[in-house]
N, C-alpha and C positions, 0 to 999 in steps of 0.2 A: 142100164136103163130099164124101165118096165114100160114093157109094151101094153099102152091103151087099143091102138087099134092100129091098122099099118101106118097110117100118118100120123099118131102121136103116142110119141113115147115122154115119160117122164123121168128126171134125173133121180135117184133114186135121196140125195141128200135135200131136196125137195119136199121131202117129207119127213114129221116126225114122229116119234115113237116114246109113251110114256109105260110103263111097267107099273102094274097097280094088283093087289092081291084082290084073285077072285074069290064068289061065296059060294056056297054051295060044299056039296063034299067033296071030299080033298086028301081021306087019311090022314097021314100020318102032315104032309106038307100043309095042311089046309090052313089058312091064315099063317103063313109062314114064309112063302113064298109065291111072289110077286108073278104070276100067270097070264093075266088077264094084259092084253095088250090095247092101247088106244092109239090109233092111227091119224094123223091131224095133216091135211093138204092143205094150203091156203093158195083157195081158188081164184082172187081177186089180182093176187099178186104174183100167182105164177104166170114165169114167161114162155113156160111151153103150152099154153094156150092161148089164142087169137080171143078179141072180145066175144063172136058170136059163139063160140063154145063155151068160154066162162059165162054169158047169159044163159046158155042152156040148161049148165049143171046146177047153178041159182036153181031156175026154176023148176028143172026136175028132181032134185035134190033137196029142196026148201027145210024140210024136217031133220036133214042129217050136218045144214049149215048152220054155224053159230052168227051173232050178231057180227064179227069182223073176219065174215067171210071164207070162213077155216072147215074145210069139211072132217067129220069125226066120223071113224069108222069102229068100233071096240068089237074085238075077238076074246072069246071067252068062253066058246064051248071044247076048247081039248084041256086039257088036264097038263099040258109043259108050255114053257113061253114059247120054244123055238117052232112048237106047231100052231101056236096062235096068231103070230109072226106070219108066217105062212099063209092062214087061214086071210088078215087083214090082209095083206098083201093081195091077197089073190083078189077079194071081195073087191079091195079098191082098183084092182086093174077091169 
């Protein structure tokens, strides 16, 4: 589970995870390997949130939700996937 706050935790298959190669420099890996991580929660339809909290994250959130409801978080300042992972991870809790 990842702990949002002490009453709400989310199941972690709840969320997903696309792999996409980042820009920037990179050596030897650069356009080679898939770094850049993008994190996708769909806030409308998850059941570990009550409606008043899914209104909230809407609204506080508005720039980082797509049109069906799916919040996007993309990590892409460390240089390996498994710290970018991490880095999302953290961001969205």
């Amino acid at each position: 589970m990842i702990r949002i706050t002490p009453d709400i935790s989310i199941d972690p298959n709840l969320i997903s995870m696309d792999f996409v190669r980042a820009s920037g420099p990179g050596g030897q890996n650069v356009n080679k390997v898939n770094t850049r991580v993008q994190l996708r929660f769909d806030v409308l339809q998850s059941p570990s949130l009550n409606q008043w909290q899914r209104e909230t994250l809407v609204n506080k959130l508005r720039n980082r939700i797509d049109k069906e409801g799916r919040l996007l978080i993309d990590a892409h300042s460390h240089r390996t996937q498994i710290d970018n992972r991490h880095d999302a991870v953290d961001r969205f809790a």
